[in-house]
py3Dmol code that shows the C-alpha trace and the ligand (Angstrom):
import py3Dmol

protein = """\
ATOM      1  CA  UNK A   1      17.238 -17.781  74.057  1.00  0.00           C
ATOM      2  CA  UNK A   2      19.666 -15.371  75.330  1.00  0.00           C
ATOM      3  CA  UNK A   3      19.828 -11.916  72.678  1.00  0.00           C
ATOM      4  CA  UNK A   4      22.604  -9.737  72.886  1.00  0.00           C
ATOM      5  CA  UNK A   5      22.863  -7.970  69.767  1.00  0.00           C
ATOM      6  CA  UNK A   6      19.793  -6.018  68.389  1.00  0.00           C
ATOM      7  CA  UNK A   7      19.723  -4.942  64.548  1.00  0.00           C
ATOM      8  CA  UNK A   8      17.745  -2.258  64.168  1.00  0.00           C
ATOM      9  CA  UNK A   9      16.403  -1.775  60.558  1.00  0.00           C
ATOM     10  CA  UNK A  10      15.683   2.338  60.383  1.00  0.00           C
ATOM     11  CA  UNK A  11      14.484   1.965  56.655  1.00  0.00           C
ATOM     12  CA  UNK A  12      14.136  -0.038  53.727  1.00  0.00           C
ATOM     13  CA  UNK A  13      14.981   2.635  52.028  1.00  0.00           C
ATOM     14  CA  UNK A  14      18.750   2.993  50.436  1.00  0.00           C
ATOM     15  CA  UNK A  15      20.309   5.481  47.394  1.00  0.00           C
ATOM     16  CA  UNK A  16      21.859   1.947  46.143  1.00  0.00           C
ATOM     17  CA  UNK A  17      20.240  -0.866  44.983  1.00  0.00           C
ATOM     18  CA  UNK A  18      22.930  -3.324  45.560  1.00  0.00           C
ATOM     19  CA  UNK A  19      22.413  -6.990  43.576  1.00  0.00           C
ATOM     20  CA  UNK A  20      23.540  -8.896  47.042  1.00  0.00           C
ATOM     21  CA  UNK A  21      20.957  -6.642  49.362  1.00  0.00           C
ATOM     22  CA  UNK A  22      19.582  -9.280  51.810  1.00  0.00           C
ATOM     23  CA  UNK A  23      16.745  -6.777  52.505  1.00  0.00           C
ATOM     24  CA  UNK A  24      15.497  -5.576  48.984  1.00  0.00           C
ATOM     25  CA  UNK A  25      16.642  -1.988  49.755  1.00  0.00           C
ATOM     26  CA  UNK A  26      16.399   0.557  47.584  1.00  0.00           C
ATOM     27  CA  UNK A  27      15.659   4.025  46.777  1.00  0.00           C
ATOM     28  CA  UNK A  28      11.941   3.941  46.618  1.00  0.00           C
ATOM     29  CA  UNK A  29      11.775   1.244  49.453  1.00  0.00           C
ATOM     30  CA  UNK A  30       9.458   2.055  52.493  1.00  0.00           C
ATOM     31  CA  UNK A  31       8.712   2.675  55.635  1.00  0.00           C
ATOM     32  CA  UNK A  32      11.236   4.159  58.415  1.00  0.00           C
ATOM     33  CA  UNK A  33      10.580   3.960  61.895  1.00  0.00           C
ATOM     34  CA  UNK A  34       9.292   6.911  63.787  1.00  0.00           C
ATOM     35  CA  UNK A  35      11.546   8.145  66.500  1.00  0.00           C
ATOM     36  CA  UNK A  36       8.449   7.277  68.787  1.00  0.00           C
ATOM     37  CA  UNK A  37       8.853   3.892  68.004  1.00  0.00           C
ATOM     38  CA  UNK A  38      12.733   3.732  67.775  1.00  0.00           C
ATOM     39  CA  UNK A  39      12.350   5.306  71.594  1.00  0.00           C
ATOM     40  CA  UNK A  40       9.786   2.599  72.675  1.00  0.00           C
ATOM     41  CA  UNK A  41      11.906  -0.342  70.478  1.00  0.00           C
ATOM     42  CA  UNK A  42      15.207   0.682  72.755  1.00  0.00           C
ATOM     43  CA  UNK A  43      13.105   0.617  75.687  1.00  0.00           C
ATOM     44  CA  UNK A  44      12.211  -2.733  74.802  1.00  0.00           C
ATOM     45  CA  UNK A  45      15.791  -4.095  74.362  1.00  0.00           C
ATOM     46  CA  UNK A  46      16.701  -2.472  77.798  1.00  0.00           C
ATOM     47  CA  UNK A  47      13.734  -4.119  79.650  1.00  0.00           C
ATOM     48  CA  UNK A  48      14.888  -7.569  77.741  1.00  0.00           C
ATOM     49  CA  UNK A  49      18.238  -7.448  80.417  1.00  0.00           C
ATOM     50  CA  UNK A  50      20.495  -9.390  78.222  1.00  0.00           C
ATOM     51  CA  UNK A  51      20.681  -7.275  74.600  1.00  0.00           C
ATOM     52  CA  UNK A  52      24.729  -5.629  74.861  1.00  0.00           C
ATOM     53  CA  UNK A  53      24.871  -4.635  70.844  1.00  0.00           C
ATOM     54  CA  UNK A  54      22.084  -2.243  69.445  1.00  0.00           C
ATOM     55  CA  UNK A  55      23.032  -1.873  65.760  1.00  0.00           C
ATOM     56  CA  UNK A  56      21.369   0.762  63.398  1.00  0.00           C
ATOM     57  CA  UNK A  57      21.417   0.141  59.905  1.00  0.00           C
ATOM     58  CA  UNK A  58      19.157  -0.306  56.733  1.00  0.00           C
ATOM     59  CA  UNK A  59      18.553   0.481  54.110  1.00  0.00           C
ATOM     60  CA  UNK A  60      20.861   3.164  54.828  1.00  0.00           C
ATOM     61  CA  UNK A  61      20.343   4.780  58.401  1.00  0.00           C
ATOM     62  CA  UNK A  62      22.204   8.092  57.405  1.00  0.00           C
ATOM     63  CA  UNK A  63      19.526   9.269  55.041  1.00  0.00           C
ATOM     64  CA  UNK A  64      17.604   9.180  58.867  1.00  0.00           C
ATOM     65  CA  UNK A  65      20.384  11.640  60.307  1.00  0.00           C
ATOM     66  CA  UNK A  66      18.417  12.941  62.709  1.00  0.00           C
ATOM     67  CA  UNK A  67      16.785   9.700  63.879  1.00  0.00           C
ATOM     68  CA  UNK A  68      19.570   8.253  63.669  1.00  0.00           C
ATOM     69  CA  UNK A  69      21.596  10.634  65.681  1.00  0.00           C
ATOM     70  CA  UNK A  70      18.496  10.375  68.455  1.00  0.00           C
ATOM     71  CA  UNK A  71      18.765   6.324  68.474  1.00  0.00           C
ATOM     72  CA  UNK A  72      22.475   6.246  69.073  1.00  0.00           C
ATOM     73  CA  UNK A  73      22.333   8.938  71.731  1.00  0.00           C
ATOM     74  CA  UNK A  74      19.538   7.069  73.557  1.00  0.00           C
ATOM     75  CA  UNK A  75      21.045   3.844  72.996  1.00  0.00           C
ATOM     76  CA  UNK A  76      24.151   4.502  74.699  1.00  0.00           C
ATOM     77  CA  UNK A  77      22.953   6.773  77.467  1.00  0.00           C
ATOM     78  CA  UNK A  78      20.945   3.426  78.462  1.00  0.00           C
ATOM     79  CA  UNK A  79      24.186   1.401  78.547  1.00  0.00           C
ATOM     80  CA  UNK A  80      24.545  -0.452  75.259  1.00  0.00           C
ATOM     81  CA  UNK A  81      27.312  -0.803  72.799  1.00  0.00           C
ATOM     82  CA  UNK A  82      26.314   0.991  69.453  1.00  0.00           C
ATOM     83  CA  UNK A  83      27.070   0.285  66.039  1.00  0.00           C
ATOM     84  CA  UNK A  84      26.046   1.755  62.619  1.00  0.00           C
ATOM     85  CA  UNK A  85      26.833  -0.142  59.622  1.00  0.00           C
ATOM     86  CA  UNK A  86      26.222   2.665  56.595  1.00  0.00           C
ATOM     87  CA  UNK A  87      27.485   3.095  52.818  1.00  0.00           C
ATOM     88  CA  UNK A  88      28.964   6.087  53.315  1.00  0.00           C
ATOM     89  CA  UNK A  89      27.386   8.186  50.518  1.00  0.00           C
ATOM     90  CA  UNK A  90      27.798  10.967  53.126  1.00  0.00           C
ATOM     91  CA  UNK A  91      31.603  10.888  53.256  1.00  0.00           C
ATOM     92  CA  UNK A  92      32.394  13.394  49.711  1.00  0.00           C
ATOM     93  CA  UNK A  93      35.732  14.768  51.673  1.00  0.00           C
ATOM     94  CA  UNK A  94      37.268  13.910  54.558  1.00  0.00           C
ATOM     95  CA  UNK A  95      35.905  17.427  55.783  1.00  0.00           C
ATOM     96  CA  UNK A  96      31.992  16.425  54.632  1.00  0.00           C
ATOM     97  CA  UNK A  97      32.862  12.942  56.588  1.00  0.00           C
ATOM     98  CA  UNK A  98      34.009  14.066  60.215  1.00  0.00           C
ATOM     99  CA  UNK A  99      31.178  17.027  59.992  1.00  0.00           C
ATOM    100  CA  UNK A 100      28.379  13.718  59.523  1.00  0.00           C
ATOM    101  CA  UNK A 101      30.157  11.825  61.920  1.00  0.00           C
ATOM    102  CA  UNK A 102      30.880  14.030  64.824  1.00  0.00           C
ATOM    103  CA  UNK A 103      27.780  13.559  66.770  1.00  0.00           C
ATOM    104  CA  UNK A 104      28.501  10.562  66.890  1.00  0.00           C
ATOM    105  CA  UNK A 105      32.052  10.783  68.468  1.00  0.00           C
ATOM    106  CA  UNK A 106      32.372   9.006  72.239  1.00  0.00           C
ATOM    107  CA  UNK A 107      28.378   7.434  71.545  1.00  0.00           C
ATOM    108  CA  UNK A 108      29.796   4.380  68.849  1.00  0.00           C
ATOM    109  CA  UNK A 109      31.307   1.384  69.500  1.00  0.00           C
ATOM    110  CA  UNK A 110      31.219   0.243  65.698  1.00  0.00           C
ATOM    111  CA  UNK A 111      30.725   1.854  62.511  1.00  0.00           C
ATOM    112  CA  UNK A 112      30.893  -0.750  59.913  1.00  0.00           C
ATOM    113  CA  UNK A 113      30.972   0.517  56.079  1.00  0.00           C
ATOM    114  CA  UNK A 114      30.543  -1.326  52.598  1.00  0.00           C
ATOM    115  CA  UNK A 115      33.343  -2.041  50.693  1.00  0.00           C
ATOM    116  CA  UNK A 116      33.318  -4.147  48.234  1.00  0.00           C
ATOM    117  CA  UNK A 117      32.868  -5.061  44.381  1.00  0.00           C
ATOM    118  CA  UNK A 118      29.076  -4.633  44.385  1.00  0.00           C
ATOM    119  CA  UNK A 119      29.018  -0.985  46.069  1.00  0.00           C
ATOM    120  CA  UNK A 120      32.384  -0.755  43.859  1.00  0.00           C
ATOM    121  CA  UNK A 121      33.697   2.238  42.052  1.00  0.00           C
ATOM    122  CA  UNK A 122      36.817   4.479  42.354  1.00  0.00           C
ATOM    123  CA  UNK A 123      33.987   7.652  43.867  1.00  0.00           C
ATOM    124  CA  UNK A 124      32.721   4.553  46.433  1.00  0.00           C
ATOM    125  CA  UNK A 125      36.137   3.853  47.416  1.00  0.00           C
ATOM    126  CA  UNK A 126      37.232   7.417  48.106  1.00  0.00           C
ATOM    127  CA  UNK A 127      33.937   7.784  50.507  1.00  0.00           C
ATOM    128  CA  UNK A 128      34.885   4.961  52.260  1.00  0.00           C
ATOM    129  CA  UNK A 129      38.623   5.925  52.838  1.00  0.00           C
ATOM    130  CA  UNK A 130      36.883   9.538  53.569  1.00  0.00           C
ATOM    131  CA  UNK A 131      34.908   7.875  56.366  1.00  0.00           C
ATOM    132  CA  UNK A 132      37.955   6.227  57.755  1.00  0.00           C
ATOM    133  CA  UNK A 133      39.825   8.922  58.086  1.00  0.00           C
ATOM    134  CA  UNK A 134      37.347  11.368  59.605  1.00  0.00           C
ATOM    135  CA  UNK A 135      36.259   8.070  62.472  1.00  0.00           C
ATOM    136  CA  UNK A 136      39.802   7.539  62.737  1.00  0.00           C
ATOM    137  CA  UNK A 137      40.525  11.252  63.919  1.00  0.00           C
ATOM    138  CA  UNK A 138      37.410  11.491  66.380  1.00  0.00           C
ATOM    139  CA  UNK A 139      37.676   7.840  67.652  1.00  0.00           C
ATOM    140  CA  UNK A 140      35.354   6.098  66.158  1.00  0.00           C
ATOM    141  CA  UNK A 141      35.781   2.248  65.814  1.00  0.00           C
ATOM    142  CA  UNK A 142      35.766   1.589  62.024  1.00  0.00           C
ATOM    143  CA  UNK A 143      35.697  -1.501  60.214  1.00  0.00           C
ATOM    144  CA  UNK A 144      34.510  -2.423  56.119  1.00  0.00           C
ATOM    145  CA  UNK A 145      32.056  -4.666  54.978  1.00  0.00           C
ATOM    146  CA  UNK A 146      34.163  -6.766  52.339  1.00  0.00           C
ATOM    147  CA  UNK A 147      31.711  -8.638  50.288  1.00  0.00           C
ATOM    148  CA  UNK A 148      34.268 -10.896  48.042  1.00  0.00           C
ATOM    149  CA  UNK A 149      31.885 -13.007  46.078  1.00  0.00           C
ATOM    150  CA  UNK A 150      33.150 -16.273  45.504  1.00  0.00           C
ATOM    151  CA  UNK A 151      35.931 -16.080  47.760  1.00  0.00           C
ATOM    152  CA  UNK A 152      36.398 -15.203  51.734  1.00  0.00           C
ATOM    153  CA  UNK A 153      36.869 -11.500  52.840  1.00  0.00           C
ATOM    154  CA  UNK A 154      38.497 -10.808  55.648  1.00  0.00           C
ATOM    155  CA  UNK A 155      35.981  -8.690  57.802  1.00  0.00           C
ATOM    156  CA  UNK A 156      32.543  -8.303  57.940  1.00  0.00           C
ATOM    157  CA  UNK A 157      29.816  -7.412  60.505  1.00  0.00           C
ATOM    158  CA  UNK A 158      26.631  -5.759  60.674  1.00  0.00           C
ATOM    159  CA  UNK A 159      23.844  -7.493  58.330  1.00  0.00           C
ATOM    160  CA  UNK A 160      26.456 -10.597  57.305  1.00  0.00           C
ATOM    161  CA  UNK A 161      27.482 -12.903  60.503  1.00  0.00           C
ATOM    162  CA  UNK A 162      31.413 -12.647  61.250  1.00  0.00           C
ATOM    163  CA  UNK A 163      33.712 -15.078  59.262  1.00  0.00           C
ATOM    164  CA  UNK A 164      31.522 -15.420  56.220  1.00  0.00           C
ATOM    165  CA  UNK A 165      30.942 -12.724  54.373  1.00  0.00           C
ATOM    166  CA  UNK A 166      31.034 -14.090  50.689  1.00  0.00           C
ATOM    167  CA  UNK A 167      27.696 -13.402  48.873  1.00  0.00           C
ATOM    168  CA  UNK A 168      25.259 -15.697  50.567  1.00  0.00           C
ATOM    169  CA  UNK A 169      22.036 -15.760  48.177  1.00  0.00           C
ATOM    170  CA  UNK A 170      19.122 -14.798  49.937  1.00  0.00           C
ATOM    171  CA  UNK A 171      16.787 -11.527  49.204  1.00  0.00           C
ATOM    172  CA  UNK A 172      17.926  -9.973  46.213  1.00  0.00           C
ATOM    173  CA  UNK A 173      21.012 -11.808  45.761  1.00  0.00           C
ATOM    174  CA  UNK A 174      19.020 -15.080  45.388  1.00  0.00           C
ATOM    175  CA  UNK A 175      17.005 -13.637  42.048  1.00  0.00           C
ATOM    176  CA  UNK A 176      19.698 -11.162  40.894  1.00  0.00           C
ATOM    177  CA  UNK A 177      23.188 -13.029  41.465  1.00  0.00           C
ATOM    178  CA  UNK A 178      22.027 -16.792  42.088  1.00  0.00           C
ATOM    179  CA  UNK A 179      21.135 -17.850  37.822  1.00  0.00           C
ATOM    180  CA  UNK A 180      25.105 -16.984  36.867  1.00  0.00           C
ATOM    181  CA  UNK A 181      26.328 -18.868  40.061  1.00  0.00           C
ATOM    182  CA  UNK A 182      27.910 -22.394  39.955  1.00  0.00           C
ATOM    183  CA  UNK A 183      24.462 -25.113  40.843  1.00  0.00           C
ATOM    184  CA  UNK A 184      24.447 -27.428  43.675  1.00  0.00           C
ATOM    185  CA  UNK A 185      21.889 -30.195  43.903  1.00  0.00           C
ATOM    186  CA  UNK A 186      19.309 -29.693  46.484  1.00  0.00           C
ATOM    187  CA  UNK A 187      19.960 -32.801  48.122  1.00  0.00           C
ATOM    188  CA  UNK A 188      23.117 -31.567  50.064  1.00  0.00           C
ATOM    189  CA  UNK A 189      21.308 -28.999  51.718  1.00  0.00           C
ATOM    190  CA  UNK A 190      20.334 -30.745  54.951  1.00  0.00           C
ATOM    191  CA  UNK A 191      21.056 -27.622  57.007  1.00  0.00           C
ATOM    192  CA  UNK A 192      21.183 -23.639  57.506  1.00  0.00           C
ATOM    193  CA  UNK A 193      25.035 -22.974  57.151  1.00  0.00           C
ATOM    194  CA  UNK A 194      24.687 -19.139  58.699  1.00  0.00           C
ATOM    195  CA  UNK A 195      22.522 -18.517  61.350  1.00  0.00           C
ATOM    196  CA  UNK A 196      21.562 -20.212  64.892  1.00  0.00           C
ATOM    197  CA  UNK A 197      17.954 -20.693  64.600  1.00  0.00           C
ATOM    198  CA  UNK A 198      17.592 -22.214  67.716  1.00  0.00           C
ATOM    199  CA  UNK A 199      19.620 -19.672  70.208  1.00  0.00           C
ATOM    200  CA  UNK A 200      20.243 -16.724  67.936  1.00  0.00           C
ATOM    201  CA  UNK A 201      22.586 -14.351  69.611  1.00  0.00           C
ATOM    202  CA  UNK A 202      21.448 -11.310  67.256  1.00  0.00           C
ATOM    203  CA  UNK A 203      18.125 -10.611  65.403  1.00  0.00           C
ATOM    204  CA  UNK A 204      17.062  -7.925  63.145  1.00  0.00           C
ATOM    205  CA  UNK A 205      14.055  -5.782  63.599  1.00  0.00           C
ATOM    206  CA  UNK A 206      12.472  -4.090  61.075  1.00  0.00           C
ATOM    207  CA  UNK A 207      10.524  -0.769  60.681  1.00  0.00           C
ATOM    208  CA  UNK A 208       7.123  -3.167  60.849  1.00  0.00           C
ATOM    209  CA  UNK A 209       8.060  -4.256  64.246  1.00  0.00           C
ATOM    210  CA  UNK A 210       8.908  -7.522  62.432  1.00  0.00           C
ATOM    211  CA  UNK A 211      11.620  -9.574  64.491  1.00  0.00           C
ATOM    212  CA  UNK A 212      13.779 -12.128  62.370  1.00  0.00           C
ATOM    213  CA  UNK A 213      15.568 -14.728  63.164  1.00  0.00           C
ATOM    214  CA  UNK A 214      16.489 -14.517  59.312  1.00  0.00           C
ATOM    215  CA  UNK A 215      15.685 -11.979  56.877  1.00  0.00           C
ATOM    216  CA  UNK A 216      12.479 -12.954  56.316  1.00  0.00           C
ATOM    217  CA  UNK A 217      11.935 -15.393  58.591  1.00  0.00           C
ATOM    218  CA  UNK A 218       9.259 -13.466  61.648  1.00  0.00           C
ATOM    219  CA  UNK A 219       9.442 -14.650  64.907  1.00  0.00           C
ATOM    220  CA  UNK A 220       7.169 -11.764  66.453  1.00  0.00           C
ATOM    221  CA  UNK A 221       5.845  -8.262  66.250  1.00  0.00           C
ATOM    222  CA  UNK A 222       7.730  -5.747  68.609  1.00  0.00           C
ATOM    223  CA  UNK A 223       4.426  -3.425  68.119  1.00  0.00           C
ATOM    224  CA  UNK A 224       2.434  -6.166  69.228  1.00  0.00           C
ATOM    225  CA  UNK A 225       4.156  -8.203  72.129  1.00  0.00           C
ATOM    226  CA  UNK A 226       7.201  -6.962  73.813  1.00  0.00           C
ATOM    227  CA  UNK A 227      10.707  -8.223  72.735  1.00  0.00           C
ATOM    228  CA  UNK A 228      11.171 -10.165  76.241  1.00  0.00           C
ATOM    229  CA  UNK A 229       8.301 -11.834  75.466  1.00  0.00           C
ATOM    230  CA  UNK A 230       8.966 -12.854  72.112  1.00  0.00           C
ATOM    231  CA  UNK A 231      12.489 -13.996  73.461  1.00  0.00           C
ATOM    232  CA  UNK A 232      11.076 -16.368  76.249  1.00  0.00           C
ATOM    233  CA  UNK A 233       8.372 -17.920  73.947  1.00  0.00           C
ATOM    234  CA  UNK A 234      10.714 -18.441  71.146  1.00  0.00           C
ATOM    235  CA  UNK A 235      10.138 -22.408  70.373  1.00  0.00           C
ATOM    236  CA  UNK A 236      12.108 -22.751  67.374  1.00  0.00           C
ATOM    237  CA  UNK A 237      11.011 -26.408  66.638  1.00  0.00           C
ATOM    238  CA  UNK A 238       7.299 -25.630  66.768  1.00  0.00           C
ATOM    239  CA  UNK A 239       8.016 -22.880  64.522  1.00  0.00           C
ATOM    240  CA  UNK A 240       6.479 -23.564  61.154  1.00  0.00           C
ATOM    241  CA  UNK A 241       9.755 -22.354  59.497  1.00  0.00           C
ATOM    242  CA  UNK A 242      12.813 -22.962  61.249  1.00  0.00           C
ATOM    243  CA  UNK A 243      11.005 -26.073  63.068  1.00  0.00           C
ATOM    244  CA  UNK A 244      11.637 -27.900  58.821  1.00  0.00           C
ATOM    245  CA  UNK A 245      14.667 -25.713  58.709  1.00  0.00           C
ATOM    246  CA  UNK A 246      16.173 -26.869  62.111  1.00  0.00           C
ATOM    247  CA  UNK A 247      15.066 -30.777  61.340  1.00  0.00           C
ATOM    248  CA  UNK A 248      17.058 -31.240  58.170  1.00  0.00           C
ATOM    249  CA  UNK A 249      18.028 -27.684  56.402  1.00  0.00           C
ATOM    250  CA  UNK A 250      16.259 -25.914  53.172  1.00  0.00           C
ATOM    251  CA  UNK A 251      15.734 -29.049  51.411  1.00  0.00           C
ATOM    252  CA  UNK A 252      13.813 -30.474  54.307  1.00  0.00           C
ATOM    253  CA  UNK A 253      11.803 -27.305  54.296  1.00  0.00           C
ATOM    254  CA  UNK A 254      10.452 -28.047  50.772  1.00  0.00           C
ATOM    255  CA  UNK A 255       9.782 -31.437  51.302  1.00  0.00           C
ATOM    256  CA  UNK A 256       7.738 -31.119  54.641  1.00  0.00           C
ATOM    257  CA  UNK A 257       5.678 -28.530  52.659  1.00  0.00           C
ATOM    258  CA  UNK A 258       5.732 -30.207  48.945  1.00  0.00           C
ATOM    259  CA  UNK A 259       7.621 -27.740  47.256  1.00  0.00           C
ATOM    260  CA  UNK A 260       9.240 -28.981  44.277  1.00  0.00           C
ATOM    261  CA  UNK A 261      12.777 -28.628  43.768  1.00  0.00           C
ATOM    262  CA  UNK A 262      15.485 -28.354  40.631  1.00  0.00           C
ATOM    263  CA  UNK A 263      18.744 -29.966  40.633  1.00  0.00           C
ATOM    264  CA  UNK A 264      20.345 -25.923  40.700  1.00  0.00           C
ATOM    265  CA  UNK A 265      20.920 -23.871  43.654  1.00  0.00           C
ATOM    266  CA  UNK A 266      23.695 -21.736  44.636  1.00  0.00           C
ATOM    267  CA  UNK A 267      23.838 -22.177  48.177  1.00  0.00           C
ATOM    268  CA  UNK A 268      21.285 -23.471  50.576  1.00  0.00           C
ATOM    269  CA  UNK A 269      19.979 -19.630  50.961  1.00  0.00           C
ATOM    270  CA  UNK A 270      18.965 -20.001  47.409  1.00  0.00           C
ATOM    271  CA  UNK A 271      16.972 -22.863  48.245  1.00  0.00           C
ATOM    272  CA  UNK A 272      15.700 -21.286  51.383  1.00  0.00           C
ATOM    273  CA  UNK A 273      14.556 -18.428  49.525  1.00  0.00           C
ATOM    274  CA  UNK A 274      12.746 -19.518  46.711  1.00  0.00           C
ATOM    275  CA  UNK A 275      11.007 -21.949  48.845  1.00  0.00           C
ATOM    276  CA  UNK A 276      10.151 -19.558  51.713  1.00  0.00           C
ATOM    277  CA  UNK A 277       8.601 -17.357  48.441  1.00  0.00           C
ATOM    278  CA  UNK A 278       6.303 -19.848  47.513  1.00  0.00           C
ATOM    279  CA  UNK A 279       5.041 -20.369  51.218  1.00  0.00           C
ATOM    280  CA  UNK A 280       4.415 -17.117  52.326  1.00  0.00           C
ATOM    281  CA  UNK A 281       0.478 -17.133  51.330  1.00  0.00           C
ATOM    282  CA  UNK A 282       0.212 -20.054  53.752  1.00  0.00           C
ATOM    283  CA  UNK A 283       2.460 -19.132  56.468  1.00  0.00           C
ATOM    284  CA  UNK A 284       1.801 -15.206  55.785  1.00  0.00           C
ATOM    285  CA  UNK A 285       2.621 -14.059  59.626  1.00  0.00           C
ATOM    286  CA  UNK A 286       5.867 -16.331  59.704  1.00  0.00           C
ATOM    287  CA  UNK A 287       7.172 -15.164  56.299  1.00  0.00           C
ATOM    288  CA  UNK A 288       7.282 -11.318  55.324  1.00  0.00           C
ATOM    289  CA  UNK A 289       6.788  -8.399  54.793  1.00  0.00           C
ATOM    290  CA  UNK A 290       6.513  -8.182  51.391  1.00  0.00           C
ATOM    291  CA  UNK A 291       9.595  -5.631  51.098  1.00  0.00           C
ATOM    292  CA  UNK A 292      11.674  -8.950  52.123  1.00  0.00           C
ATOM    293  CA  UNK A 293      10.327 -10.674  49.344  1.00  0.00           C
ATOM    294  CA  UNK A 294      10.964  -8.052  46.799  1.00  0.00           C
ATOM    295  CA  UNK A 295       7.670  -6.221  46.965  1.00  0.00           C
ATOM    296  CA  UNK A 296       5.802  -3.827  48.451  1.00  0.00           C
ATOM    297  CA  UNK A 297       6.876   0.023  48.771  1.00  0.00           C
TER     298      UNK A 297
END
"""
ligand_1 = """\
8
SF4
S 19.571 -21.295 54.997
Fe 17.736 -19.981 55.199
S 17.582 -19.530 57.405
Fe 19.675 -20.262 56.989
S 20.908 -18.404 56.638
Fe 20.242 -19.161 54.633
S 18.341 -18.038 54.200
Fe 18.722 -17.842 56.406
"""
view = py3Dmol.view(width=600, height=400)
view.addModel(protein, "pdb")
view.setStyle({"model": 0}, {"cartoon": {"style": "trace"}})
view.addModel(ligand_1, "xyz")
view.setStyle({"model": 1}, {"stick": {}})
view.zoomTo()
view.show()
């Protein structure tokens, strides 16, 4: 598999609690990477030879400043694009914005901010026009993460892959947004509409060391075996996981494992989910960490 984009995971931990968090974050989420480990984790991706794209997001990365602000500096002094996707809580006044931002003027490539219904009110909305303004004026490439529920926003990047960023129902969404969302039967979901399980272009890592191929979904331990590595062995159909997922979507994931299904899901994340939850005592290195299932600190 060739990587290009790496998306680094500083924290768990976010002032919001959004319902359509792939990731569980939340204020009293845990761990963050060390700046020892973000150091050694960029070191990594440089000695993999094809990552372009570090990303540094969350959880939100900003309540990290000062690892954050080390990350990005390393990360581009070793070559790579950078991008930051963030909430903005930081961005009170346009004056409170370009202070925050500044370091990171001539260092980002991207910096990619929510903006939709879920992180919606009139305050959220003024940060985010705050944060435009102030990356506007020192050069920063901006774009907003529109999350349109039902229908199709127009731009989205960072956690949510280009093109399709209505709510897709895994982590959080899937227990908190998927019971008032219109059923499908599990029988149509005969594949994994989102991501490329087999050559996946970007991965997220999180403060674990955890790499995934989907939220959730491990394909190796950056603390234990260097990202290279992991990238060469990747066998996606020997993978317990994506190996089902890959041979006939979520649905063929609960069969191959006897996982009973209903006749209501919202998507075939929702099925993915809640059948991935009810493996992870058997397939406990494959499937976690517990934060990405809703537990845990
Ligand atoms: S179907 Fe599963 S593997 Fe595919 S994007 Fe949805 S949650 Fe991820």
């Amino acid at each position: 598999m060739k990587l290009t984009g790496l998306h680094i995971l500083l924290t768990y931990e976010c002032n919001f609690e959004c319902d359509h968090c792939f990731v569980w974050s939340g204020p009293f989420r845990t761990p963050a990477l060390t700046l020892p480990q973000l150091d050694d984790i960029l070191h990594q991706a440089r000695d993999a030879a094809t990552v372009e794209w570090i990303y540094f997001e969350g959880g939100e990365p900003f309540l990290y400043h000062a690892l954050l602000r080390f990350g990005v500096r390393r990360a581009a002094e070793m070559g790579f694009k950078v991008g930051i996707v963030s909430n903005a809580y930081w961005a009170s006044t346009p004056e409170d914005a370009e202070e925050w931002l500044r370091d990171f003027a001539g260092l980002v490539d991207d910096l990619s901010v929510s903006c939709d219904r879920f992180h919606g009110n009139d305050d959220q909305v003024h940060r985010v026009r705050c944060a435009e303004g102030a990356a506007r004026k020192l050069g920063i490439p901006f774009g907003a993460i529109e999350i349109a529920g039902e229908e199709t926003a127009e731009r989205a990047v960072g956690q949510i892959p280009e093109g399709e960023s209505g709510v897709m129902y895994r982590g959080r969404a899937a227990v908190k947004l998927a019971p008032a969302a219109r059923k499908r039967h599990a029988s149509g979901m005969t594949e994994c509409p989102y991501e490329d399980l087999r050559e996946p272009g970007r991965v997220h890592l999180d403060p674990f060391g955890n790499l995934h191929v989907c939220q959730g979904i491990v394909m190796g331990n950056l603390f234990g075996a260097p990202l290279r590595e992991i990238c060469e062995a990747w066998e996606p159909d020997a993978h317990p996981i994506t190996g089902p997922l890959l041979a006939g979507g979520p649905v063929e994931l609960a069969r191959r494992y006897g996982i009973p299904t209903t006749d209501g899901y919202a998507d075939p994340c929702h099925l993915c989910y809640e059948t991935r939850d009810a493996l992870r005592s058997r397939f406990p290195a494959e499937l976690g960490p517990a934060q990405m299932y809703g537990e845990g600190g």
